[in-house]
C-alpha positions in Angstrom: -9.6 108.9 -64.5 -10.4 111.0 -67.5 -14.2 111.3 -68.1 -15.6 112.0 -71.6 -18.3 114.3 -71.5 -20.8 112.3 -71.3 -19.5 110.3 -68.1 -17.7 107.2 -69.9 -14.9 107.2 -68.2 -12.2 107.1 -70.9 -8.7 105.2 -69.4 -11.5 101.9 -68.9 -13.1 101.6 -72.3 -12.5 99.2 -74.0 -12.4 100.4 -77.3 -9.4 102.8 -76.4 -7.0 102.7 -78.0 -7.7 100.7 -80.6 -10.6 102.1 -81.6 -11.2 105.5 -80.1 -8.5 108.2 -78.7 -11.3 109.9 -76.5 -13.1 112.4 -76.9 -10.5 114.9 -75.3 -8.1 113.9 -77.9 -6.8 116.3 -80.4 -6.8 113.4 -83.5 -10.3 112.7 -85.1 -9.8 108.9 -84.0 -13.1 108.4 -82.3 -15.6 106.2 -81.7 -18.2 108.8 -82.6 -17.1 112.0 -83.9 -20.1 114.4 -84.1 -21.9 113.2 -80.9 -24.1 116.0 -79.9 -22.8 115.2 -76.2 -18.9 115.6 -77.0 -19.8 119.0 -79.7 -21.8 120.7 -76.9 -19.6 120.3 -74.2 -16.0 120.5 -75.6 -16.8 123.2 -78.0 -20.1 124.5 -77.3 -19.2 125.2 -74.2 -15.7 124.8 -73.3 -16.2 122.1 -70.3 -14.6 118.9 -69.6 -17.8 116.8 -68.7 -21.6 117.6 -68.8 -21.9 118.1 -64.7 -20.1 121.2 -64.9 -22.9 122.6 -67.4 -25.5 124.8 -66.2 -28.2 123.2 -68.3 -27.6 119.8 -67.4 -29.4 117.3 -67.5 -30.2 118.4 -70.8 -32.1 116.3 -74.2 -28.6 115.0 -75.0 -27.5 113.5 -71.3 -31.2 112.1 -70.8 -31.2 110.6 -74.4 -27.7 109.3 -73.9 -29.0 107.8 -70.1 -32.4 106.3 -71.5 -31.1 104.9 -74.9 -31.0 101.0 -73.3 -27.2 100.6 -72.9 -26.6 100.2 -69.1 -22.7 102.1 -69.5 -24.8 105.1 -70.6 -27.1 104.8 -67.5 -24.5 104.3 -65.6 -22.4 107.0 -67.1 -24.7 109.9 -66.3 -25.6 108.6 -63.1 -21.9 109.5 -62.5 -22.2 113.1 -63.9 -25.5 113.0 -61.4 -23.5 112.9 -58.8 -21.1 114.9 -59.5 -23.1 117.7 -60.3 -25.0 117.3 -57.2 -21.6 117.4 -55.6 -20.4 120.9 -56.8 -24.1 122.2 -55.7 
């Protein structure tokens, strides 16, 4: 399972591949290129998903969670855990 940064987890999206690459891919065929979530992880600071950051949950994760779409909830839920996990 690859997780995008914000907890989506990539390989069951549904808008790979036709729409969207993920957001570890090296083309610029995604579903939302500047997404604060995927420019401060991946290149902000160099990490694969937001539960390995210091700062989270951060604006951008709890923005993302709270936004209404249930994925998203459930998507950071996931990087709650995980983060909890690596405590």
């Amino acid at each position: 399972m690859k997780l995008a940064p914000c907890g989506i987890d990539c390989d069951a999206c549904q808008l790979k591949p036709e729409q969207c690459d993920g957001c570890h891919a090296e083309s610029n065929h995604l579903w939302c290129s500047d997404c604060n979530i995927r420019v401060c992880c991946i290149f902000k600071h160099k990490l694969d998903n937001c539960s390995q950051c210091n700062d989270f949950p951060c604006k951008n994760t709890t923005d993302f969670e709270n936004d209404h779409y249930v994925h998203h909830t459930h998507a950071v839920t996931k990087l709650r855990e995980m983060y909890l996990k690596n405590q």
